[in-house]
N, C-alpha and C positions, 0 to 999 in steps of 0.2 A: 738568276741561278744561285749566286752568293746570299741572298732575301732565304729563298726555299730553304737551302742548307743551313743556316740559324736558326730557323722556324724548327728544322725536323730536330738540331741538336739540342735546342730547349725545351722540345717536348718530349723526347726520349730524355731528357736528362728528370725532367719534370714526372713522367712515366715510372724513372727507375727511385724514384725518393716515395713516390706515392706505393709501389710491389711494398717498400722496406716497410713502411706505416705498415699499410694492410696486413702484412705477413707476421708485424709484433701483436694488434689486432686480434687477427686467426689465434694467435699462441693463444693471447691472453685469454680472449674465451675462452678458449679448450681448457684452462687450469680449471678456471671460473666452473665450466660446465663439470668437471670433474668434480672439484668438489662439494656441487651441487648434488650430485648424486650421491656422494660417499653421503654426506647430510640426510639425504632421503633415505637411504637405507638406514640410516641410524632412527632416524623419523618413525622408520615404519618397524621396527624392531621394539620403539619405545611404545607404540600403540596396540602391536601384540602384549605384551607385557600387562598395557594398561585393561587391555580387554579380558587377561586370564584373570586378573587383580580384578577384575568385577565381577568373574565368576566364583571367586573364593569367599570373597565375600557376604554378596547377596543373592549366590545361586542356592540350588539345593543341597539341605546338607544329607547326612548318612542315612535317615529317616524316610529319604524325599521329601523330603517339606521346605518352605525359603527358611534361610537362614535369619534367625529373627535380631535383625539391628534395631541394637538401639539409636538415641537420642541422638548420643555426638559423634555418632557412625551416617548420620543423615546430611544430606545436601537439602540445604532449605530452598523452595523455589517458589514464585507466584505462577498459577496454573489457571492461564484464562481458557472456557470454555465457553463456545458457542454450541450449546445444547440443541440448537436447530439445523446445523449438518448433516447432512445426509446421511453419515452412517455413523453417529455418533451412539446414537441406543443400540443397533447392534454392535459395536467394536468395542463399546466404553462400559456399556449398560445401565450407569448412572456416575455424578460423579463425585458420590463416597467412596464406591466399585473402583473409580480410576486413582483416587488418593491411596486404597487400600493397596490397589496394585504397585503404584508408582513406589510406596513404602518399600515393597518386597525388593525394590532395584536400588536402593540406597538413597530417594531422594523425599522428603516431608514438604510436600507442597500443600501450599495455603491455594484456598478456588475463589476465583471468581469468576462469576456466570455473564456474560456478555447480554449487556440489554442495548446496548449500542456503540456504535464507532467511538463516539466521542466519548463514553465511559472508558473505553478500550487504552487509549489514549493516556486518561488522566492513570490509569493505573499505571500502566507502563512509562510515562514520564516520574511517576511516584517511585517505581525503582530503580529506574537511574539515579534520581536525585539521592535515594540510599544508601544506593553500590551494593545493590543486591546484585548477586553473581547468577544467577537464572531465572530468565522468566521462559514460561512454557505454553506456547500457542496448540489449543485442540481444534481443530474445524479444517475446513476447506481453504483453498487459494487466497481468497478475500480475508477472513478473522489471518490467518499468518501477515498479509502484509499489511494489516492494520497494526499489527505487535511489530511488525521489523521495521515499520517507518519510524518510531520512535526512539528506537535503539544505533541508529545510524548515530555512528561515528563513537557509542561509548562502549565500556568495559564490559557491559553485560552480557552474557551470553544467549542465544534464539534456541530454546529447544523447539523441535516440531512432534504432536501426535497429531497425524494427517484424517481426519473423517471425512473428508469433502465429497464431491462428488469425481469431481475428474482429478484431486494430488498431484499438479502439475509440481510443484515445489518438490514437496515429495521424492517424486523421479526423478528428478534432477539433482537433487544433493544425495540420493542414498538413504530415504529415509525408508525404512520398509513399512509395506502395507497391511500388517498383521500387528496389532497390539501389542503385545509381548514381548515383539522382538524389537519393536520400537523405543519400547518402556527403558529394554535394554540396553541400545542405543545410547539411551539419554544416561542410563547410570554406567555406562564407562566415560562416559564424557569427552569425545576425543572431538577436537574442534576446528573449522579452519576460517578464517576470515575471507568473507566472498562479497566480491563488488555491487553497485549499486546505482542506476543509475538514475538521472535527473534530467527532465523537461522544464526551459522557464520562455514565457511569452516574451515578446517584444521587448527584451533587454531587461525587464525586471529582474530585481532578485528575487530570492527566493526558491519556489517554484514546487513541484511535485516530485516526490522519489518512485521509481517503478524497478520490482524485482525481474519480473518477466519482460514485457512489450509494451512499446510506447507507437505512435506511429498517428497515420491519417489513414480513415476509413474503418477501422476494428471498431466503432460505435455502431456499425451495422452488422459487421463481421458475426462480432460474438454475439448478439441477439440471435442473428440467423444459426448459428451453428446450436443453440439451445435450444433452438425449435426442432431440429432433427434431433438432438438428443433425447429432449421428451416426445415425439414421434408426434410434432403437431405439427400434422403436414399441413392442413389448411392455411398457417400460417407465413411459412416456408416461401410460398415464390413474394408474395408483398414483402414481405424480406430481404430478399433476393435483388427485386427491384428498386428497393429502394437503395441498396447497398451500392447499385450500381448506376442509376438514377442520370451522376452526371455526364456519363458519356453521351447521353441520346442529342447532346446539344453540345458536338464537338466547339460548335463557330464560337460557342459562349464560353469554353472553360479557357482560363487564364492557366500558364504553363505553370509547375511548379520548380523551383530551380534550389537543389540541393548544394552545399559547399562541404567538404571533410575535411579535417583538421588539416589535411596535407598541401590544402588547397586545390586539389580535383574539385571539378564544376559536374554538375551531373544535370540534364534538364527535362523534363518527361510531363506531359500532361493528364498519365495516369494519379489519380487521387487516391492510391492508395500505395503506400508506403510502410513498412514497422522498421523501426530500430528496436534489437533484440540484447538484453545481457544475457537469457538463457534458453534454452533452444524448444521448449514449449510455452503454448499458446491457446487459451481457450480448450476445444475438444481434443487436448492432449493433440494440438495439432503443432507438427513439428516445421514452425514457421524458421528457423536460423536452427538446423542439423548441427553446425558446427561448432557454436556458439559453447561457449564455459565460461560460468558467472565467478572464476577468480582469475582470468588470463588478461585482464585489463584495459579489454575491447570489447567495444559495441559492435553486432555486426547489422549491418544498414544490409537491407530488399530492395532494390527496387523492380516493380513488377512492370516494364515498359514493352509492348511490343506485344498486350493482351488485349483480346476486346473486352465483353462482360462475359459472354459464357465461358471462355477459356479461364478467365481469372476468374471465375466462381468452381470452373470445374478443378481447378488449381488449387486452391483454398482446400478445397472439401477434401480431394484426396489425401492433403497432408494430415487429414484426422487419424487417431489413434497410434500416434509416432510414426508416421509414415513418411519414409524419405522419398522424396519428390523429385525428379530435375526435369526443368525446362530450361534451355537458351536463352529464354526473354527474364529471365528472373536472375539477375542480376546480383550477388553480392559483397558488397566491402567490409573492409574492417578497419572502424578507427574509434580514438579517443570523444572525437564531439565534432558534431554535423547540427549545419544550419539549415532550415528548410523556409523557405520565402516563396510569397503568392501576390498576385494584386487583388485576389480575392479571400474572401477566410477560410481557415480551412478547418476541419471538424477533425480535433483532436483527440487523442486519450492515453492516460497515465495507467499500463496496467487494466483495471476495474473500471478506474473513473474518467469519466468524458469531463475535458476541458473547454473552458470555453472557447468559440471560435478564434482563430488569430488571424494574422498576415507574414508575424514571425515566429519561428519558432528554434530555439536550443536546447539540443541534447547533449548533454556530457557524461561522461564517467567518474564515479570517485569509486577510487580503488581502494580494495579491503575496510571497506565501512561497516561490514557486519560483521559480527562473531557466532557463528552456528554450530550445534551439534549436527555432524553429519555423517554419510556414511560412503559406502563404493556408487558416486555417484557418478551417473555418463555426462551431467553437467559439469564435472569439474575437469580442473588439468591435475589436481592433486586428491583423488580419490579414497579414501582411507581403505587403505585392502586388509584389514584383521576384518571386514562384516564380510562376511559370505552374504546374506541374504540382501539379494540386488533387485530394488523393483522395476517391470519393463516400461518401456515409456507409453505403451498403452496398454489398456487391456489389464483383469484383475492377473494379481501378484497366483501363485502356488503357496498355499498356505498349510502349515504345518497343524496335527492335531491339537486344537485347538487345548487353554487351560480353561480348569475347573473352579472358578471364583466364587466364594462363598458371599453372598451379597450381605455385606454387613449394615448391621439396623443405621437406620437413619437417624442422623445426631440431629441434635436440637439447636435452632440458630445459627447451621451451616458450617457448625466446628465436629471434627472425627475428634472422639475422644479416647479410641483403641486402638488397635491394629488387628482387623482381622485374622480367620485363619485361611490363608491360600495351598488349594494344592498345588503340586509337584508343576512348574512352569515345562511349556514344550524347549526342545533343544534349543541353546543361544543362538541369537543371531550373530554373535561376535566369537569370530574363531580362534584357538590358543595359537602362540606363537610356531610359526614352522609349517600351519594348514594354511 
């Protein structure tokens, strides 16, 4: 009895020293969080500010016409385009059209024309090595995260003009789907640093960076999902099946067994997995809903407790930002998750399929990138001076379009004027107080 009663007075004494901690704790937050706010509002106060400051500049002036900047009114930028995007000839129309444009928003970008990854690359390591303060990605999903893998961790800044086919990047930071208002965008310049995450096999270093989804199984996923997008039914269920292939020989698949940073064990014989930094995927399919590429977490799926038609019909319906809930679809959130097999498992970074492993490591490195961006549902800090918000699927509401005078074609790929542009449609960056 005398045992008990020491027992219960050490740990109510032990109880009432742990309240006092927790209790200074709570405080402390609370200042923290406060003045984390006052900061934000002063953040977003400065970005109004910066937004009307872009209107005064290089909007229209008393004539309607852009206001014509000069030389060292200009933000110098390298401007890689992938001329083979899908909607690059209609949004861009060429890209003297897009230099001419880009002019009228305060910015003198130099072009160059993507003939392949690895050129992509050597240019964009060439302005780092410079301290060139902007480079600017035109194309789809793939040309953007050939420009931002080279930019992790330095000074330079990611602009986006999205032409792809599905702008999954796009939606998710805020960049809008109309031209103009893009262009916009990029000549207020308002920026945030967003995370980035990394796959490396069996302990090596190095390894793959991916903006969007990493995971096992997406090397059949997205094939399949580009056959319905291009309506190639024929091709669709071999697709299908193969995506889903290893279930039909339960007795043979070897389990897979996840670890999270916190040391939660997770163990499921389904082969198919994503770790998410932002919450589209493929057909603007909203694999991690939750998911914000600056809040400094992966969020891990796992899809256990599906056969193949239910986790095909699962998949598919999350197309076109479609939020989904099922019970068996499972999600966490952390820093860096282990995924191990005794057999290999079919990997991929994003885009690119990896080669098979047995192990595999995901981590996060936080604020690795610098982007121009705007009110986007990917972020936790969305810049609210854009009004114009694109949705997560499906084409944007676009404003009447402008009138761009297509100026002659220079010689040797250097613009040696500035055309004349008419009168731009309304900004997409709103003045301070809207």
């Amino acid at each position: 009895m005398s045992s008990e009663s020491k027992q219960t007075k050490k740990a109510a004494r032990m109880l009432h020293r742990m309240q006092g901690k927790q209790l200074a704790r709570a405080e402390e937050i609370g200042n923290l969080r406060g003045k984390l706010e006052k900061r934000s509002r002063q953040l977003q106060t400065l970005e109004g500010k910066m937004a009307q400051l872009e209107r005064q500049a290089y909007g229209p002036g008393p004539d309607g016409k852009p206001v014509a900047a000069g030389p060292k009114a200009l933000r110098p930028a390298r401007l890689i385009i992938n001329q083979e995007s899908a909607s690059f000839a209609k949004m861009a129309g060429s890209p003297e059209g897009l230099v001419a444009r880009l002019r009228t928003y305060g910015i003198q970008a130099e072009v160059y024309l993507k003939t392949s990854t690895k050129a992509v690359y050597g240019w964009v390591r060439e302005a780092v090595e410079n301290k060139e303060g902007l480079v600017i990605a035109v194309g789809g999903d793939g040309t953007i995260e050939d420009v931002a893998m080279e930019l992790v961790g330095s000074d330079t800044v990611l602009g986006i003009l999205p032409t792809g086919t599905m702008n999954n990047l796009a939606r998710e930071l805020g960049i809008p789907l109309e031209m103009d208002q893009a262009c916009a965008l990029l000549g207020a310049g308002i920026t945030r640093q967003i995370d980035v995450g990394r796959v490396r096999a069996n302990g090596k270093s190095g390894g793959s960076y991916f903006l969007e989804t990493a995971g096992l199984g997406l090397a059949i996923a997205w094939p399949a999902g580009q056959n319905i997008k291009k309506h190639r039914w024929g091709k669709l269920p071999a697709a299908l099946r193969k995506m889903f292939e290893q279930d039909t020989k339960p007795a043979d698949t070897q389990p897979i067994h996840i670890e999270l940073e916190s040391g939660e064990k997770i163990e499921t014989k389904v082969r198919f997995v994503t770790i998410s930094n932002a919450p589209l995927y493929g057909l603007n399919n909203l694999v991690a809903p939750d998911a914000k590429m600056d809040d400094g977490l992966l969020d891990l799926a796992v899809y256990d407790g599906l056969n193949n038609v239910e986790l095909a019909a699962y998949f598919l319906r999350t197309a076109g930002g479609t939020r989904v809930s099922d019970p068996n679809v499972r999600f966490y959130r952390t820093r860096r998750v282990q995924i191990r097999s005794q057999q290999d498992m079919p990997a991929t970074s994003d885009k690119d399929e990896l080669p098979d492993q047995q192990v595999l490591d995901y981590e996060l490195i936080p604020r690795a990138l610098r982007v121009i961006v705007g009110q986007g549902s990917g972020l936790v800090w969305p810049v609210e001076a854009v009004t114009s918000v694109p949705p997560l699927g499906g084409e944007q509401a676009q404003p009447k379009p402008s009138a761009v005078v297509d100026p002659e074609k220079p010689a040797n790929g250097k613009v040696p004027s500035t055309p004349e542009v008419a009168a731009q449609p309304e900004s997409t960056i709103a003045a301070p107080g809207k």
